[in-house]
Each structure stands twice: as structure tokens, then as C-alpha cells.
VEXMI-357689 format. One line per 10 residues: number of its first residue (from 1); their letters; for each residue x, y, z of C-alpha. Coordinates in Angstrom, 2 decimals. Each point is the difference from the previous one (the first is absolute). Last residue first. Example, Ala and Ser with C-alpha at 12.3 -4.5 7.8 and 13.67 -1.06 7.14 Angstrom:
// VEXMI-357689
2	sa	13.67,-1.06,7.14  -1.37,-3.44,0.66
END
This chain:
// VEXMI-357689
612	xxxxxxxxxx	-82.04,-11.54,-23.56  1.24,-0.59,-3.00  2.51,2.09,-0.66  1.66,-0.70,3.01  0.30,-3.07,-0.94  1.53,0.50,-2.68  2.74,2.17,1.31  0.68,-2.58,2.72  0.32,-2.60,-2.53  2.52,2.45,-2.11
602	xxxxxxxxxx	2.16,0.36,2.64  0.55,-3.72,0.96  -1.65,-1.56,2.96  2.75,-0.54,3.21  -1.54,1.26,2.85  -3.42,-0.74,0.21  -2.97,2.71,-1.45  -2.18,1.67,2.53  -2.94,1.31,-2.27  -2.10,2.81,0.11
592	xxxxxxxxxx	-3.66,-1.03,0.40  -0.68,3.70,0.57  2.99,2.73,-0.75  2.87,0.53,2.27  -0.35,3.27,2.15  -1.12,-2.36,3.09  2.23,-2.07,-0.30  3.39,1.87,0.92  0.85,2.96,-2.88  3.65,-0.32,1.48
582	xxxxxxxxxx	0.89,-3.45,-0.43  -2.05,0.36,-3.72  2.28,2.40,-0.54  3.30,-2.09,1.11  -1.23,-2.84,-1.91  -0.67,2.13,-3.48  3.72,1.15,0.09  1.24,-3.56,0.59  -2.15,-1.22,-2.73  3.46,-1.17,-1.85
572	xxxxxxxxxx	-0.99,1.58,-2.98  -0.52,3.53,1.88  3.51,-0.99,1.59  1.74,-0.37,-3.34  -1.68,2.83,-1.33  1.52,2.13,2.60  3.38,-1.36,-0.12  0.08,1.25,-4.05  -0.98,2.93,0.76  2.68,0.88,2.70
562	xxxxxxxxxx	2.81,-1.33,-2.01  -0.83,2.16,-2.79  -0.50,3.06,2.51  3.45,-1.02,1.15  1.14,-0.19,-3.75  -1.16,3.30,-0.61  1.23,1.35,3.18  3.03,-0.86,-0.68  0.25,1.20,-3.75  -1.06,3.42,1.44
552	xxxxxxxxxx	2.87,0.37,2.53  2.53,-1.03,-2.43  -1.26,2.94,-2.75  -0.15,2.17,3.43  4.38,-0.84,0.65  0.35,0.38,-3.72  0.72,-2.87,-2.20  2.46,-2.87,0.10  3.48,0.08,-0.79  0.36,-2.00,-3.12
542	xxxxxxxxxx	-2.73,1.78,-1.71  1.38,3.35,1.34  3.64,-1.54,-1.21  -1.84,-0.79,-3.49  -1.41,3.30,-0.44  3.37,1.64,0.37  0.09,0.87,-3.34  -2.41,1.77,-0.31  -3.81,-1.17,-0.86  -0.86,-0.27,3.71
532	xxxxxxxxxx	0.27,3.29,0.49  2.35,1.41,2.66  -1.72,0.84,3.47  -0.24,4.08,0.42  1.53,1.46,3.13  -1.91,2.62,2.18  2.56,2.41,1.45  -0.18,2.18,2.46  1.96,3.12,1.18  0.98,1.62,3.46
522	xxxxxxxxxx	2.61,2.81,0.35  1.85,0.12,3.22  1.04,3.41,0.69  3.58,1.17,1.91  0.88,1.38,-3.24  -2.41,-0.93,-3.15  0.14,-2.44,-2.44  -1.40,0.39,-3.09  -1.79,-3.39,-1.69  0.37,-1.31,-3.84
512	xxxxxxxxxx	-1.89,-3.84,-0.74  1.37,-2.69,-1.36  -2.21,-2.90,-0.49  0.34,-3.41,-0.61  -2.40,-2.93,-1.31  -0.81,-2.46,2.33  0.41,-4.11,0.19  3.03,0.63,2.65  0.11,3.49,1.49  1.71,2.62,-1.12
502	xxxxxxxxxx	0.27,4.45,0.85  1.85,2.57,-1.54  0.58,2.91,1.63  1.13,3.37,-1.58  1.50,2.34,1.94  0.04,3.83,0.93  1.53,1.49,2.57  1.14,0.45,3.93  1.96,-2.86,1.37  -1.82,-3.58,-0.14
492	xxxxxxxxxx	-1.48,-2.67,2.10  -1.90,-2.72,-1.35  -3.02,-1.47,1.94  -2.56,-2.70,-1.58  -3.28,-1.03,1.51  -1.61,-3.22,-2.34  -1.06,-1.62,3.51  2.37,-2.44,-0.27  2.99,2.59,-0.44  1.09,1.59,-3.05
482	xxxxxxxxxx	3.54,-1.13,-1.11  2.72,2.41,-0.14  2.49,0.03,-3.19  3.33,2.09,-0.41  2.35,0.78,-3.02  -1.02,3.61,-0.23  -0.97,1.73,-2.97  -3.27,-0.38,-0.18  -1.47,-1.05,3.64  -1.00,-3.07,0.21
472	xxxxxxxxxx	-3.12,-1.82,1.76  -0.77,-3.86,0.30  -3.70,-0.94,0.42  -1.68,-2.35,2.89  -3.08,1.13,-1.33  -2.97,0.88,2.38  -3.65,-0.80,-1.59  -2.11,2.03,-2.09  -1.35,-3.13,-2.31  0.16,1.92,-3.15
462	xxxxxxxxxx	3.03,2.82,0.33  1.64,-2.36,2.68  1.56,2.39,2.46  3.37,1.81,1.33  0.41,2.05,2.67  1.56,3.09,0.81  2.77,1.73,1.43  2.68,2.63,-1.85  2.97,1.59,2.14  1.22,1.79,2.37
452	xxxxxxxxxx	-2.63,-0.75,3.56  2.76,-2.56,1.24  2.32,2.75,0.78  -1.78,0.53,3.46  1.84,-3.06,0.97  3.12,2.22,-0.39  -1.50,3.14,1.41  -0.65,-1.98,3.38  3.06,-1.57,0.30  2.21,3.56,-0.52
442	xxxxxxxxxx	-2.11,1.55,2.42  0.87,-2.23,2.91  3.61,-0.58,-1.05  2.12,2.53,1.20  -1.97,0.53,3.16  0.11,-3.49,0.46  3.45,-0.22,-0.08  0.26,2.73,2.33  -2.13,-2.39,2.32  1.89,-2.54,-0.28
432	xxxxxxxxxx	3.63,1.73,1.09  -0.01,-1.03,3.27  -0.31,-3.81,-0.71  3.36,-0.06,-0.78  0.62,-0.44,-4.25  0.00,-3.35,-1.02  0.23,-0.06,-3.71  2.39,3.03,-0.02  -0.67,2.26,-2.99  -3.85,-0.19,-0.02
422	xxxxxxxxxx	-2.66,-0.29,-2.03  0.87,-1.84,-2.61  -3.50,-0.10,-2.38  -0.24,-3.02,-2.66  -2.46,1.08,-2.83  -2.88,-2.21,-1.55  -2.61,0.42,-2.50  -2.54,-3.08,-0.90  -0.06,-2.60,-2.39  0.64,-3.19,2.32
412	xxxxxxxxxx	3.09,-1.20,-2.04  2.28,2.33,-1.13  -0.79,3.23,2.17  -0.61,-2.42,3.15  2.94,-1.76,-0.47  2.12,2.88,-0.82  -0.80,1.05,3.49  0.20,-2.38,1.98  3.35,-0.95,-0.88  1.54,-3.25,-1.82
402	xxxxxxxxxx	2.93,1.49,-1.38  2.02,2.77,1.22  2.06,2.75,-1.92  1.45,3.55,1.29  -0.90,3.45,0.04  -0.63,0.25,-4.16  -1.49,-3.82,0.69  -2.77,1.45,2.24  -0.74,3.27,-1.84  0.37,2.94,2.53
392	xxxxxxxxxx	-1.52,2.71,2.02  0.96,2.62,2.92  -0.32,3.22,-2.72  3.38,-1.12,-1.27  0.89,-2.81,2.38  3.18,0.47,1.71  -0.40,3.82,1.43  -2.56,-1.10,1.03  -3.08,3.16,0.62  -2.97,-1.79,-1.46
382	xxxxxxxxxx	0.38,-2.59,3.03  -0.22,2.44,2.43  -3.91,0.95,1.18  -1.27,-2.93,-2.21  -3.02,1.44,-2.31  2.70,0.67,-2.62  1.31,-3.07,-0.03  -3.53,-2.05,-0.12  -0.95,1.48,-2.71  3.42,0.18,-1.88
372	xxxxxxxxxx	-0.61,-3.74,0.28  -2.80,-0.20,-1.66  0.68,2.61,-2.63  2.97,-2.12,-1.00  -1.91,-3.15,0.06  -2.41,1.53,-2.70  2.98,1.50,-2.22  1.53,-3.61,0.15  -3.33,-2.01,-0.68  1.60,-2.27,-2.71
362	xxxxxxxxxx	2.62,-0.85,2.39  3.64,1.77,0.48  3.30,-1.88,-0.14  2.72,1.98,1.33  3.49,-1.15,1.10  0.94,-2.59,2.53  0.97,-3.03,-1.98  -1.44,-3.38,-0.11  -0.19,-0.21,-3.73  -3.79,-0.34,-0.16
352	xxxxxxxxxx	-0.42,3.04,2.48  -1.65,-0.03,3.56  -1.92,2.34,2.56  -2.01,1.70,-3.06  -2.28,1.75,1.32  -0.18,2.42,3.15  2.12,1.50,3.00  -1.21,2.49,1.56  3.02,1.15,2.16  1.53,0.33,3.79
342	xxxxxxxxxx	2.26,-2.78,0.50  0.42,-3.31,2.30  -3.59,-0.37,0.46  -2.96,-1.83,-1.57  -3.77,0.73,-0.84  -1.21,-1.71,-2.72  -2.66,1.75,-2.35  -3.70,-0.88,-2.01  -2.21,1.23,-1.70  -2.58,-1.72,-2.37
332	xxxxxxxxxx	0.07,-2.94,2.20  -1.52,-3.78,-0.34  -1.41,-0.94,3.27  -0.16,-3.89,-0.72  3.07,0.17,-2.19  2.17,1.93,2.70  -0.92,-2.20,2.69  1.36,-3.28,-1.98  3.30,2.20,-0.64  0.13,1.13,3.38
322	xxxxxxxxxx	-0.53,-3.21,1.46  2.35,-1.96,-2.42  2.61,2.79,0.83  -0.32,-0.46,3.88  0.22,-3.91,-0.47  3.55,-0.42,-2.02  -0.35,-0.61,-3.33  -0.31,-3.42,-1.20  -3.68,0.10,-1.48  -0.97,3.61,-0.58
312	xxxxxxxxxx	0.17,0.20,-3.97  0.53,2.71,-2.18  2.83,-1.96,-1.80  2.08,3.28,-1.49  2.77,-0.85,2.91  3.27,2.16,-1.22  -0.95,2.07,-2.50  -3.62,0.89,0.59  -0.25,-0.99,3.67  -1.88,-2.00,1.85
302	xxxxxxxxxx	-0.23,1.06,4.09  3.32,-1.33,1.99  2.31,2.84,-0.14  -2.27,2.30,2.00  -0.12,-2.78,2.72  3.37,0.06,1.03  0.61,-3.79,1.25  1.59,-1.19,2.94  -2.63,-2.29,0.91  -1.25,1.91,3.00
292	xxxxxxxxxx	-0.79,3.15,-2.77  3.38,2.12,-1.35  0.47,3.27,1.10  0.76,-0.25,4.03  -1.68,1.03,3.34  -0.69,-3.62,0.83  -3.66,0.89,0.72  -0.01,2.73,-2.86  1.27,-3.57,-2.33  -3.03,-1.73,1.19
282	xxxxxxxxxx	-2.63,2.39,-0.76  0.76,0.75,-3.08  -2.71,1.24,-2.39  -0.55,2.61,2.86  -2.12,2.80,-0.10  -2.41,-1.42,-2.23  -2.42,3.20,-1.20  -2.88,-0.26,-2.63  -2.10,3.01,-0.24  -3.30,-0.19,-2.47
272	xxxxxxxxxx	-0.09,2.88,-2.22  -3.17,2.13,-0.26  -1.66,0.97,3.35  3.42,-0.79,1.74  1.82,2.83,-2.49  -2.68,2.30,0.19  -0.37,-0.37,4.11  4.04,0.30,0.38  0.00,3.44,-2.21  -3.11,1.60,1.70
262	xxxxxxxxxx	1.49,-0.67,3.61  3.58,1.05,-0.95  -1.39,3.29,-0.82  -2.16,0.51,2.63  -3.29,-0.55,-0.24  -0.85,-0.17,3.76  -1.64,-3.36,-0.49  1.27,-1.45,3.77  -3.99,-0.52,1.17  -0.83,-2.54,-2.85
252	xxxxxxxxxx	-3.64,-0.12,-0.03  0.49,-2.75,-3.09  -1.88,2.43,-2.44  3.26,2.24,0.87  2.52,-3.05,-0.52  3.22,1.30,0.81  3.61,-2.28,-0.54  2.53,1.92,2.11  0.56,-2.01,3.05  -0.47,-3.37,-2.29
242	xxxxxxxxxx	2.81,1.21,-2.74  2.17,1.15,2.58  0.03,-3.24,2.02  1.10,-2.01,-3.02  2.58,3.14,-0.44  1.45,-0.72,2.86  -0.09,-3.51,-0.31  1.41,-0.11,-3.45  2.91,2.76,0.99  1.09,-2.67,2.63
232	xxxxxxxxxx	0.27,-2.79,-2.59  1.91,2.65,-2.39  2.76,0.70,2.57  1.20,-3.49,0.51  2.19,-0.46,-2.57  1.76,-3.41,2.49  -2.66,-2.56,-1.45  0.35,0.56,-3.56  -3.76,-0.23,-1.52  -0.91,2.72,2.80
222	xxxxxxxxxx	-2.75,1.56,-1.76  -2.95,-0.49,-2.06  -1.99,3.07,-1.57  -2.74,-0.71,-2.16  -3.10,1.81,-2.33  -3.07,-1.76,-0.97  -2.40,1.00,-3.00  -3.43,0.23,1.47  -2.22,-2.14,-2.40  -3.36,1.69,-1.91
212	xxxxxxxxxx	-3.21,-0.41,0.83  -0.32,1.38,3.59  0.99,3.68,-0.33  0.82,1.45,2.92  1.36,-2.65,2.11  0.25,0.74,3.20  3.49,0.02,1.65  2.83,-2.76,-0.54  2.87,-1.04,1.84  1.54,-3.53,-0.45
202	xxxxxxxxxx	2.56,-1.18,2.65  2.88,-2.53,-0.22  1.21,-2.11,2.49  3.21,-2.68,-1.22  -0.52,-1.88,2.98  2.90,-1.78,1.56  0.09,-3.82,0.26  4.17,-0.48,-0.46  -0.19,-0.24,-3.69  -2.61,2.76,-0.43
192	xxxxxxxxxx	-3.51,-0.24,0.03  -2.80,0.85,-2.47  -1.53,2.96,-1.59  -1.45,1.21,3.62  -2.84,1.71,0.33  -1.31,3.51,0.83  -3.23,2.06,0.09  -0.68,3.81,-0.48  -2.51,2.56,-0.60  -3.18,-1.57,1.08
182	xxxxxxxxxx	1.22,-1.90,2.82  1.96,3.12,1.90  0.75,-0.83,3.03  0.67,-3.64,-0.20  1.86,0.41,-2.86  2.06,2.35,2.43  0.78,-2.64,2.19  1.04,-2.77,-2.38  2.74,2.27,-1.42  1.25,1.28,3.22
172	xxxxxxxxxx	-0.12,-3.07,1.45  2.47,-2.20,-2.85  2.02,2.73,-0.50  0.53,0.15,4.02  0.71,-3.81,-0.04  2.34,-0.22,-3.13  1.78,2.98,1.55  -0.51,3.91,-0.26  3.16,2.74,-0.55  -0.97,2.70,1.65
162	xxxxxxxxxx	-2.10,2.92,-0.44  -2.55,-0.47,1.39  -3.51,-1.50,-1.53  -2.91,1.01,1.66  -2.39,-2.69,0.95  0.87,0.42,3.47  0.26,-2.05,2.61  1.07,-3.00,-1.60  2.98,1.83,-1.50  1.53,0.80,3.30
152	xxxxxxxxxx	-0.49,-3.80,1.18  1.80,-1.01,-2.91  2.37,2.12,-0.09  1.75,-0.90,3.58  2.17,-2.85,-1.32  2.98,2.60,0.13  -1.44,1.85,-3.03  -0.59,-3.19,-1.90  1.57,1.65,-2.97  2.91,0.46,1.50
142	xxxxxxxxxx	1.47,-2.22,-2.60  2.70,-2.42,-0.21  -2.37,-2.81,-0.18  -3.30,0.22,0.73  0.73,0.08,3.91  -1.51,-3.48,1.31  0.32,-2.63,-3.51  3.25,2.11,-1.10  1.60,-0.34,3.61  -1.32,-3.82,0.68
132	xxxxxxxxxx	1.28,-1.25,-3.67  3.33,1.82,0.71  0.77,-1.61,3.68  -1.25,-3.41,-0.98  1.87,-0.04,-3.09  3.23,1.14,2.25  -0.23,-2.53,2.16  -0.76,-2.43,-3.22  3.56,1.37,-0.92  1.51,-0.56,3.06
122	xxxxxxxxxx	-1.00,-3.52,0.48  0.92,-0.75,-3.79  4.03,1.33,0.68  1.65,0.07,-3.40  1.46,3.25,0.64  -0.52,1.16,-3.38  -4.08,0.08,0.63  0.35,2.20,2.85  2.04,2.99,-2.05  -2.60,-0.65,-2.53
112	xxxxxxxxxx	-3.00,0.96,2.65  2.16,2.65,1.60  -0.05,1.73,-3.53  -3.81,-0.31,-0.77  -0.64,1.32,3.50  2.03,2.70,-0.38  -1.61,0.88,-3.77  -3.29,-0.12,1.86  1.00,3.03,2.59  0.76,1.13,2.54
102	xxxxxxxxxx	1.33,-2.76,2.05  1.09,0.46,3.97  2.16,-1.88,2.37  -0.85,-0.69,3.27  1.46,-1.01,3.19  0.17,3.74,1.04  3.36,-0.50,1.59  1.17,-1.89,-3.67  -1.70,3.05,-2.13  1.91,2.18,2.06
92	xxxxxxxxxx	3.22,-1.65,-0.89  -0.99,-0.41,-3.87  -0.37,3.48,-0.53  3.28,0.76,2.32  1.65,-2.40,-2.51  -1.42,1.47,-3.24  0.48,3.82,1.02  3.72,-1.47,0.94  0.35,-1.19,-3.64  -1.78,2.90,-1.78
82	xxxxxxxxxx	-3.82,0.08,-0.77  -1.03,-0.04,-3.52  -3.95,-0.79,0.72  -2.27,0.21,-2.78  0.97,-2.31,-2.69  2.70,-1.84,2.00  -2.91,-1.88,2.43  0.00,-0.61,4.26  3.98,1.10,-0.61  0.82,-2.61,-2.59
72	xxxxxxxxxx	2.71,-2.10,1.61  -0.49,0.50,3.81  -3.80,-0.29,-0.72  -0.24,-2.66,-2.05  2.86,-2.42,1.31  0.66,0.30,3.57  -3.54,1.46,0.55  -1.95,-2.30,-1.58  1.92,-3.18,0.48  0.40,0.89,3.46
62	xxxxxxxxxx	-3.81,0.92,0.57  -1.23,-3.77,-2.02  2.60,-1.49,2.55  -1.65,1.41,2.77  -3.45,-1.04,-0.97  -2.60,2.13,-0.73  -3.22,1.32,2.09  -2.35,2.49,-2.38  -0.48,3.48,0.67  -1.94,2.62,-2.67
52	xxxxxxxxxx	0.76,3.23,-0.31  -1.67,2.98,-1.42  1.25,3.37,1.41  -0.11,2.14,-2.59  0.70,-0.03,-3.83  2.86,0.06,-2.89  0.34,-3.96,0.31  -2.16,-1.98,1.96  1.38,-1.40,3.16  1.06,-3.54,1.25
42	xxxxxxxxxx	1.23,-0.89,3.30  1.57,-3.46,0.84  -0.20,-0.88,3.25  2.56,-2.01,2.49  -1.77,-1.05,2.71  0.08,0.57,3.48  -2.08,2.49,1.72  -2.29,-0.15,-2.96  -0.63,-3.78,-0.23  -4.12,0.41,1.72
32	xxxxxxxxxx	-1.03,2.91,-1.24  1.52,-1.06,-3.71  -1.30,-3.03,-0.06  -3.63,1.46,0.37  0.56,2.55,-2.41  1.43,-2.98,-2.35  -3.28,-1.80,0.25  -2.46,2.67,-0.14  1.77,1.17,-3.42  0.06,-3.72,-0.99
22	xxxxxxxxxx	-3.88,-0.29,0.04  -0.52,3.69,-1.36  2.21,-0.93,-3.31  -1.44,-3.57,-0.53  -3.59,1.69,0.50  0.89,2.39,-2.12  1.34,-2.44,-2.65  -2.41,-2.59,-0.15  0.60,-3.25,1.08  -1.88,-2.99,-1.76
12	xxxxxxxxxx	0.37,1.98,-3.65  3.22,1.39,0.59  1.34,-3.87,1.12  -1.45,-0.73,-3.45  1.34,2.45,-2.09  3.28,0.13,1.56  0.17,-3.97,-1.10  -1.09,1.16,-3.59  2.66,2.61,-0.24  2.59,-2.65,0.59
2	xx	-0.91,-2.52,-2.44  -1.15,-3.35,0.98
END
């Protein structure tokens, strides 16, 4: 049996949080108890306060440690430089402490090699143990548990602060304000991780105003590397922002002030319906590292043009078969990934044929452009690099990678996406949240607003009037959309005029010339006309079948058929004639009536009748 299936099934008997609360209590307990004697080994989160977490080790796990890690490396070369007597009298205090301290995941990776070249197997399943109960308690390297004290705090209000929020917290906060606002909001989860987490997502959506036509859908989803941790905290602001702000005056809303904000948010939930996963990677934020629990970086796994062109979600790791199976049953219009280790919009192509970082723009270049400038411009400093003109790029200009999100979606699912890096450092200190969501707030809300540029409409059957699932193109550029189901179509576009074409199988197409407007959504529909029967595709209609109603009728033809012909079979049978006669009783039968046995032929009975 493979390895991921064994976690599956001890993940399946033992969930997570109650694996991570269970040993918690446990090593608190040990810890009371050992304190005036053991040796402890104290880890902290890197860049933050306070954190720690204690956990009894052996003395020959704390020589090895500090003899050969800390002596040798100074706690970690990257960050701390210290001289040889800054190292010693480091390492001396450490000793009268009894502790030694790790700050950060690329310490842990580095005492967990130095372990395995010793050879030793007790010390490294010590040191299993001791790793497996830190990231299972404290979320890895994070603070993000906010000394184990956040989720009380966030249970008593519904508020989000601004700090960085665990599986748990997500997992409240979410629920809890679904609960408070039914109508406007509900969540789910598009499937589990490897270790059992929830990948939550939430769908917000106001009344609909006009009830025949599909609400396009617009998404954000966050967090795909687990250590950019900025954009999963902007989603839950800006999930809460969305319901704080959302007025319904014919609701008896008392917040409907008509502010600005207020007028913006209600428009965009009255039309668009809100998708928002603030994690896609719920494991690897636990672990505090890029790649899931597998080891694998997600946003290299979807199919990719160049690289992976099978779009198929078999044998890719769990997270992208999720997203990619959510993704097709809430197709998007919109959509954008929020990561962090820049500040840019960053937008189609992410890859070239040749491998090489240099431009390769899509069909919708001048569209993507305006996208991202949209989002830019809204953002309080990302217009302003000084490395990105106007704080925007093309993917492969910046650099290449295969098998994003992004060109997935634009390549495969039909819709419009951008990747936005939203911050420099990936895991900036918790103080700094809130400026990051004062760079961002606006900026998320004009980008979804973008959704409105463009032509909508729907497509019919000229004789039957029924939804077509047509295929629209824009003259002039290489790209096709597909209506959905319901024969609703959306195509966004910059300001000007275009002429769509529009197909379906078995019909005849039409192009047809529409202006679009700034910032206006124009609507058009379009009957299509079914090709004769003496062209020459008569014999693929033949072939085919007919028309959804021609089916329709030739069923209930034959059922009517059917039904006739069951009818006189009874009536022959008598049976029809016994069950009135059952119901007429004796005294509506006629005098001297007769009671004929069972068994006399039709035609006797008929004579006889006659007769009397």
C-alpha cells in the first residue's frame, strides 16, 4: 500500500483537530509534571512574538543539536552571522536555559538531515515525534495560532482581526457568519486535503434581479502556496466586507446609509455571484511551507498547454483535482489568484513553447491588460513599482511556469484569469495586516466589478425557443466561449465595436455587430435558425436524430399507440365490462340479466346478451 493511502486512512479514523487538541492536552500535562527537570526543546515562529511550544527530549538528541547545529551554523547562516564568541556565549545560555530554539522551517529541515547522517533510528523517530507534535499543535512555524488563545478571541466575535487565522478559526468564522446571514451567503467545502483539511469556500450572492437569465460568477482563491499568506487573510476580510456592506432596502436593512461602498457592494452581489476560497492549501499553511503535505507545489500541477495539455484530473495531487472538479461545476467568467512574494498583476501567458522567459501574449492581450491595470490602479501602491511598469506584467515576460492556475483556467475552462502578488515578503508579521488591507480593499472590489465589460446574452432555438449550448467568437481574436446550459453567454471586452459570431451543431450561423460600452454590460439575443434538411448536412441531422420537441412528439405518439392498443385488449378481454358491472351492483343491471360462468368465450357472452 502506498504511502498517501495509509495517511488517508489513519486521517479518516483520526481527524486532525482532534489529533492536534488530544496531543496538545497531553504534552501540557507532561510538561507540568517534567518541568523542574527535563530538558525542553523550545520552538518559536520566525519574525513574531512569543509563541513557543515545549516538548521533553532526550539528552543525547540536546548534544547532537547543540554540539553540531547550533555550534556550527549559529541557530541558521541565512539570518544570523554571529562571531565565534557571540556563537559560544549563544550556545552557553541556551545550555542554562535547557533549551534551544528554532525559527524557522528551513531549521527544522536542516536538523532533520543532520539526524538522518548520524545513523541513529531512536533519535530520529525522537525527532519525528518532536516535529509531527509541533506542526500538528502550533501550525507550523507560524504564529498563526496567536499563542493558542485565537480561538477563543475569534469565537466571541464575528469580527475578523487582524491576524493571521488557523484551520480552526477559518473554519468558525466562515460557518458563523453563514449562519448570520442565510440569504446572502452559504459555504461548502470542495473536498479535503491530503491530511483531512477542508478546502472551505463561500458563495455570496444578493437578490436576483432579473430571474431568467444566469448570474455570471466571479472568483478569488488564495493561499495555493502555503507560506504567501497575505491573500487568505485579505479573503476573510473582504468576505466580511462584502456581508457588512451588502444593503437590501426592501429587506428593512437598518445599515443602508448609501454610502459609496454600500451602493457598489449591493450592485455587484445583486448581479455577480461571489466565489471566495481562502485557502486552496490548507496543509502546506499548517506546515508553513510552499509545497502541499506531499511535497508538491500545486500551481505546477494543473494541465498545461506545453507541458501537460491532458486536461485531465486523475493523478494530480488532491487539492488540484478539487479545484479543477469545483471549477467546472461553478464555471467562472472572472476569475484571480492571490499569491505573494511581489507586488504585480500578473496575467496570461505563464509559459512559452520553447521554455524561455520572454513574452507570449494570448488572443485577449489588450483585454488582460485592462484587467490587470484595473486592479493596479485601484491598489494604493502597486501602480507606483518601480519594477513593474504601471505594477503589471505578462507571465512568461517575468518568468515561465507550467501547469498554473491561471493558464489553466484561460486555456481550458473559458474564462479570464490574472495571478495578483500581493506582497513582497510572503509572511509579513501580523502587524502589518491591516495596511495590507488598506492597500487592497478597494483594489478587490473594482476588480470583480470588472465583470460588468463586456457583451451577455443568451442564445435560443429560432423554432422551438429553447437554450443553445452555442459557441461565441469574437472577429479577430483567436478565442471561443461556450454558452452555458441555459443558452446564457458572457464575453468580456474593452471598449468598441465587434462582431460576434455565434454556432451550434445542426444550425446555421450568425454574426451579428454590438458596441461595447465602458464599465456597461451590453445584452443581445440571438435566435439561431436549424439548417435545412436539403444541405448538406441533411444526412448528419438524419443521422443525429431530430429536435429535442420532434423527439418529444414521436413519444407520445407511440405511447398513445401503446395506450390504444392496451385498451382494446382489455375491452376484448371483458375486463373493462366486469369492473362496471362491479360497480353498477344488481340493482342497475337490467331484468332477467344473466350471470354467465367463468370461462365462456367472448362472443357467447355477446350473444347472449343479445338475446335476452
Amino acid at each position: 500500500m502506498s504511502c498517501h493511502h495509509q495517511v488517508g486512512l489513519r486521517d479518516h479514523h483520526s481527524p486532525p483537530m482532534m489529533f492536534s487538541l488530544f496531543t496538545l492536552s497531553l504534552l501540557l500535562l507532561f510538561s507540568l509534571i517534567l518541568a523542574t527537570s527535563s530538558t525542553t526543546i523550545q520552538i518559536s515562529t520566525h519574525g513574531y512574538s512569543n509563541i513557543q511550544m515545549e516538548k521533553n527530549i532526550s539528552k543525547e538528541l540536546r548534544h547532537l543539536l547543540v554540539s553540531e547545529f547550533v555550534e556550527k551554523n549559529a541557530v541558521h547562516p541565512s539570518r544570523i552571522r554571529a562571531s565565534s564568541e557571540q556563537t559560544l556565549s549563544r550556545i552557553s545560555a541556551l545550555e542554562q536555559e535547557n533549551r534551544l530554539k528554532l525559527n524557522s522551517e528551513n531549521e527544522m529541515d536542516a536538523i532533520e538531515e543532520l539526524i538522518q547522517k548520524q545513523g541513529n533510528k531512536k533519535l530520529e523517530q525522537e525527532w519525528k515525534d518532536l516535529r509531527d507534535v509541533f506542526t500538528a499543535s502550533v501550525a507550523a512555524k507560524h504564529q498563526w495560532t496567536r499563542n493558542l488563545r485565537g480561538s477563543s478571541e475569534a469565537r466571541n466575535e464575528t469580527a475578523p482581526e487582524f491576524v493571521y487565522h488557523n484551520q480552526e478559526d477559518l473554519t468558525y468564522l466562515l460557518h458563523k457568519w453563514a449562519e448570520m446571514h442565510p440569504n446572502l451567503m452559504r459555504v461548502a467545502s470542495a473536498g479535503k486535503s491530503w491530511q483531512g483539511r477542508d478546502l472551505w469556500y463561500v458563495i455570496l450572492s444578493g437578490k436576483r434581479r432579473d430571474s431568467v437569465h444566469l448570474k455570471p460568477a466571479f472568483r478569488y482563491v488564495a493561499n495555493i502556496h502555503g507560506d504567501e499568506v497575505v491573500g487568505r487573510e485579505m479573503l476573510v476580510h473582504f468576505v466580511h466586507h462584502l456581508l457588512t456592506n451588502y444593503c437590501c432596502v426592501e429587506c428593512g436593512d437598518s445599515v443602508c446609509s448609501g454610502t459609496d461602498q454600500q451602493r457598489r457592494i449591493t450592485k455587484l452581489l445583486d448581479s455577480v455571484d461571489m466565489i471566495l476560497m481562502p485557502t486552496m492549501n490548507p496543509d502546506g499553511y499548517h506546515q508553513g511551507r510552499r509545497q502541499n503535505w506531499r511535497g508538491q507545489d500545486l500551481n505546477r500541477n494543473f494541465p498545461d498547454q506545453y507541458r501537460d495539455p491532458v486536461d485531465i484530473q486523475s493523478g494530480r495531487e488532491v487539492e488540484v483535482q478539487h479545484v479543477m472538479k469545483f471549477t467546472r461545476a461553478y464555471p467562472v467568467v472572472l476569475t484571480a489568484n492571490l499569491h505573494g512574494g511581489a507586488l504585480v498583476a500578473n496575467y496570461p501567458y505563464d509559459g512559452t513553447p520553447d521554455g524561455s522567459s520572454s513574452p507570449n501574449a494570448c488572443p485577449d492581450d489588450a483585454l488582460y491588460r485592462q484587467l490587470a491595470l484595473a486592479y493596479s490602479r485601484a491598489h494604493r501602491k502597486m501602480h507606483l513599482s518601480s519594477e513593474f511598469r504601471n505594477g503589471i506584467t505578462q507571465g512568461s515576460a517575468w518568468y515561465s511556469l507550467y501547469g498554473g492556475l491561471q493558464d489553466w483556467v484561460e486555456n481550458n475552462v473559458g474564462g479570464w484569469a490574472l495571478t495578483m502578488e500581493l506582497s513582497d515578503i510572503k509572511t509579513p508579521p501580523e502587524s502589518t495586516l491591516s495596511g495590507f488591507w488598506d492597500d487592497n480593499q478597494d483594489a478587490l472590489l473594482t476588480y470583480a466589478e470588472q465583470i460588468y465589460q463586456g457583451v451577455y446574452g443568451v442564445v435560443m432555438d429560432n423554432f422551438g425557443s429553447f437554450p443553445l449550448r452555442a459557441t461565441v467568437k469574437v472577429d479577430g481574436i483567436d478565442k471561443e466561449i461556450t454558452a452555458f446550459a441555459s443558452g446564457d453567454f458572457y464575453r468580456l471586452l474593452t471598449p468598441g465595436t465587434y462582431t460576434l459570431t455565434v454556432s451550434a451543431d445542426d444550425y446555421v450561423s450568425k454574426s451579428i455587430e454590438v458596441q461595447v460600452k465602458e464599465g456597461e454590460p451590453t445584452f443581445v439575443e440571438i435566435e439561431l435558425d436549424r439548417k435545412s434538411r436539403d444541405s448538406e448536412d441533411d444526412s448528419n441531422i438524419i443521422v443525429a436524430g431530430y429536435s429535442s420537441r420532434l423527439m418529444v412528439g414521436i413519444l407520445t405518439f407511440l405511447f398513445m399507440i401503446l395506450a390504444a392498443l392496451t385498451l382494446v385488449f382489455l375491452l376484448g378481454r371483458g375486463f373493462i365490462g366486469g369492473i362496471i358491472e362491479k360497480q353498477l351492483g344488481s340493482t342497475h343491471m337490467p331484468h332477467g340479466a344473466i350471470d354467465f360462468p367463468m370461462g365462456m368465450e367472448d362472443s357467447d357472452n355477446d350473444q347472449h346478451e343479445l338475446e335476452v
